[in-house]
C-alpha positions in Angstrom: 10.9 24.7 3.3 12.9 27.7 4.8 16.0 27.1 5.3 15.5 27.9 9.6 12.9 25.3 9.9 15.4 22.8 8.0 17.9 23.2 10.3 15.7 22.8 13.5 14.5 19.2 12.1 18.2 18.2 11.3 19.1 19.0 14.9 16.0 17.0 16.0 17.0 13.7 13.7 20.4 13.9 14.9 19.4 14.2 18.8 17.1 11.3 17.5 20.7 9.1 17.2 22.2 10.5 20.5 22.9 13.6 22.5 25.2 15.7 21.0 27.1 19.0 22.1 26.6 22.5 20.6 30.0 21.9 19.1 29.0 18.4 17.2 25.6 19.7 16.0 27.1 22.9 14.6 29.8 20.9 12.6 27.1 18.9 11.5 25.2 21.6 10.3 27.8 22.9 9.0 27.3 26.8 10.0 28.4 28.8 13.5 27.5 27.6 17.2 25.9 31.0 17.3 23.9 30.0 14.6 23.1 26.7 16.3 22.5 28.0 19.6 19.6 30.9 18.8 17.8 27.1 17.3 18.9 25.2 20.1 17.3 28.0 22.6 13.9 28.2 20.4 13.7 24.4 20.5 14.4 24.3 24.7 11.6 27.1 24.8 8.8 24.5 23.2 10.4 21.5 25.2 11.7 19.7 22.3 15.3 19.6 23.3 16.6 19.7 26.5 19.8 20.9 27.8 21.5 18.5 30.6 24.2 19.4 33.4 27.1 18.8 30.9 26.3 21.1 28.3 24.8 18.0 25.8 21.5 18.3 24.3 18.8 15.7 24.2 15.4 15.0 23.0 12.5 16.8 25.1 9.9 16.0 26.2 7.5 18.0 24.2 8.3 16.4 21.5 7.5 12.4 22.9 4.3 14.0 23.6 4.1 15.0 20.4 4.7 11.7 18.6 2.5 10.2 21.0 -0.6 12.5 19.7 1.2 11.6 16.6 0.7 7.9 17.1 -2.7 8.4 18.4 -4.1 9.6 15.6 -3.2 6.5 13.3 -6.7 4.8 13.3 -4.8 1.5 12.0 -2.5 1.2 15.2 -5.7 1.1 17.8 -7.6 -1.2 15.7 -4.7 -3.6 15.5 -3.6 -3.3 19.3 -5.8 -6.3 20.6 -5.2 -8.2 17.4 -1.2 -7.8 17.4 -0.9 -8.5 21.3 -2.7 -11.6 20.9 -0.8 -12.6 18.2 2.1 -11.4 20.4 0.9 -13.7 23.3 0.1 -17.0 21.2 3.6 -16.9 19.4 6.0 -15.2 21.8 7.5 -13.3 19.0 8.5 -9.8 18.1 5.0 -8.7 15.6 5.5 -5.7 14.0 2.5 -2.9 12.3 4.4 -1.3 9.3 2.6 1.6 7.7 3.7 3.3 4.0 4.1 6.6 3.9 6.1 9.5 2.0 7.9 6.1 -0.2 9.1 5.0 3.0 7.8 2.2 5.2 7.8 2.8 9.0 7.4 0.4 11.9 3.9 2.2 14.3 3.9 -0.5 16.2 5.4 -3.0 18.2 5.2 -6.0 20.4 8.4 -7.7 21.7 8.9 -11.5 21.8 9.5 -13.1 25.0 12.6 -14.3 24.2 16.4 -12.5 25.1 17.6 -12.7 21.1 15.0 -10.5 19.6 15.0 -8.4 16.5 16.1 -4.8 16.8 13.4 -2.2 16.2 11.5 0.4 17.7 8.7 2.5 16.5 9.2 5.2 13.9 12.1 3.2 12.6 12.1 2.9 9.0 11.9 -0.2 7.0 14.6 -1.4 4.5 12.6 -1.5 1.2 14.3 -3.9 -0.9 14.5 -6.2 2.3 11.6 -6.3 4.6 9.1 -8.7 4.4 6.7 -5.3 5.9 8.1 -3.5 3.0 7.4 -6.0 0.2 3.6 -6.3 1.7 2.8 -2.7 0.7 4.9 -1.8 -2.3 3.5 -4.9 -3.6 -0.2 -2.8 -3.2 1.2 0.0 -5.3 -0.5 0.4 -8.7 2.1 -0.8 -10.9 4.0 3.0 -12.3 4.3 3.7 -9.0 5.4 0.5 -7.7 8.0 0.7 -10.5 8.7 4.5 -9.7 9.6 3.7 -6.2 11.2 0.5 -7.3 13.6 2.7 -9.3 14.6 5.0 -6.6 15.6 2.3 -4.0 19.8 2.0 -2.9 19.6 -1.8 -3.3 22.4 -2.0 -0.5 22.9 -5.4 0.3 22.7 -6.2 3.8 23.4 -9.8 4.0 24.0 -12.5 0.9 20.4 -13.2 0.6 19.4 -9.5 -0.1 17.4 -8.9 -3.2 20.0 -6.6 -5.4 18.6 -5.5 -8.4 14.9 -3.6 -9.4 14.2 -6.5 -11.4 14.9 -8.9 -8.5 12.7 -6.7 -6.2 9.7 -6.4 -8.9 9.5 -10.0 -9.4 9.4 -10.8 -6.2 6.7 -7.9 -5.4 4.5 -9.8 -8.2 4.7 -13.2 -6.4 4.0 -11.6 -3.1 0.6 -9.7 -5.0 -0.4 -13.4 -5.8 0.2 -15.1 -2.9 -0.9 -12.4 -0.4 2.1 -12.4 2.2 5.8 -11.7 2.1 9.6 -13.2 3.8 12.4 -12.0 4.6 14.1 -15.2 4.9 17.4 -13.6 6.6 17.4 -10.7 3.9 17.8 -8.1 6.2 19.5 -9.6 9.4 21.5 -13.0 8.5 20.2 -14.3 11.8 15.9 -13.1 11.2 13.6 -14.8 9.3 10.1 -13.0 8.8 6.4 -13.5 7.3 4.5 -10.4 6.7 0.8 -10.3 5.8 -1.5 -7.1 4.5 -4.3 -5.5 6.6 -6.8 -4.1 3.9 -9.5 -1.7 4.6 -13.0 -1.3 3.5 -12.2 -0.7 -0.1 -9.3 -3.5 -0.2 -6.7 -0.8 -0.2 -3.5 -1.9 1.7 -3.5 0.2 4.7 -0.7 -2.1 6.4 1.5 -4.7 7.0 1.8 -7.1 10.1 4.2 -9.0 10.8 6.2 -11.8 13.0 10.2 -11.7 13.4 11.8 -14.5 14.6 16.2 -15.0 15.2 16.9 -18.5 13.6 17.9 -19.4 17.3 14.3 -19.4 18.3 13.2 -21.0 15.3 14.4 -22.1 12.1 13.0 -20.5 8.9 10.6 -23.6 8.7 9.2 -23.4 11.7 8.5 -19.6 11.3 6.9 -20.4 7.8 5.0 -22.5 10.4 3.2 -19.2 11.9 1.8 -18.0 8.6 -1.8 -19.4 9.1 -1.4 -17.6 12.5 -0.1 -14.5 10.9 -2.5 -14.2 7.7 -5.7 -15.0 10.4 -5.0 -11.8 12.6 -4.7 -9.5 9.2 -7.9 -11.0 8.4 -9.2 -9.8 11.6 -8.0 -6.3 11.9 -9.3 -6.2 8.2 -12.8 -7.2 9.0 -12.4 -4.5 11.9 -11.5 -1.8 9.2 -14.9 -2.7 7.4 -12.9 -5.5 5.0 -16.6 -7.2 4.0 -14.6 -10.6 2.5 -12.2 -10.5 6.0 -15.1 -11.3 8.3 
């Protein structure tokens, strides 16, 4: 990738966290605001960043309609929709649609629970690997090198004291989830979440993604959201059987 077009995408992932001055994106970047600017100017041209009244750059607006074509074309995420939202609607909980891609797992969808205390996400977000209950769904679908290949290259940061810490941890627990056919995050990620994930296969059984129901443990203790499996694994059936999963219908 040239080195122009690598700067242009770290300006557009840092705009992604927050506006940001000409002066904070060039230290960033780590080269001259003149530098900066000529990119900055390039990007305003196509709409993908915009410049407000106080000098501070932002996200434009050619590039949400970007993501939204982006979006669009995901077959998986329009199949899912009515599933999800009725899911969404029986439960009052956040439910998630987590797709694998690149070795990183990323939230397409999303339908917010009813409730004030909600999980934090947003679509496009990426997935903790070693954590998620989304995540363990579809590395557990991984032919086993690869599984272990990816396995290998994860930062096993811990992110509260339930976190899974070690490969070993992680690819025994991707076996049990294989067996079972759904995946927790009992308060792995976020001390106060609990989780169920469940895989949506396509016509030839391939994992094509994960869905999900997130739940703070002041809605519901983690019993009670191990309560909303049958719920959770009957709408991956169905989205299944509308991706042409013959066994699913």
């Amino acid at each position: 990738m040239s080195q122009t077009v690598t700067r242009a995408l770290r300006i557009l992932a840092q705009l992604g966290e927050g506006e940001r001055s000409l002066d904070q994106l060039a230290e960033v970047l780590g080269v001259h605001k003149t530098t900066v600017l000529r990119l900055l100017q390039s990007l305003e041209e196509e709409r993908f960043v915009y410049r407000d009244a106080a000098y501070r750059y932002h996200l434009g607006a050619g590039l949400f309609a970007l993501s939204g074509l982006a979006l669009e074309q995901r077959g998986i995420r329009r199949i899912a929709a009515p599933h999800l939202a009725e899911l969404n609607n029986a439960t009052g909980q956040t439910v998630h649609l987590a797709a694998y891609e690149g070795g990183e797992v990323v939230y397409i969808d999303k339908f917010d629970s009813r409730h004030p205390v909600r999980m934090y996400s947003r679509i496009g977000l990426r997935a903790a690997l070693h954590s998620a209950a989304v995540s363990k769904v579809l590395l557990a679908d991984l032919p086993l090198p690869e599984r272990r290949r990816v396995v290998a290259g994860i930062d096993f940061a811990p992110h509260t004291e339930r976190t899974l810490t070690t490969p070993e941890a992680l690819l025994a627990e991707l076996e049990k989830v294989a067996a079972q056919g759904w995946a927790q995050d009992h308060a792995e990620h976020e001390a106060f979440i609990n989780c169920v994930a469940a895989p949506i296969r396509d016509a030839t059984g391939r994992v094509v993604a994960a869905a999900s129901i997130s739940v703070p443990d002041v809605v519901l203790p983690y019993e009670q959201v191990l309560d909303l499996l049958p719920q959770l694994l009957a709408t991956a059936r169905a989205v299944s059987a509308d991706c042409g999963r013959p066994e699913a219908i």
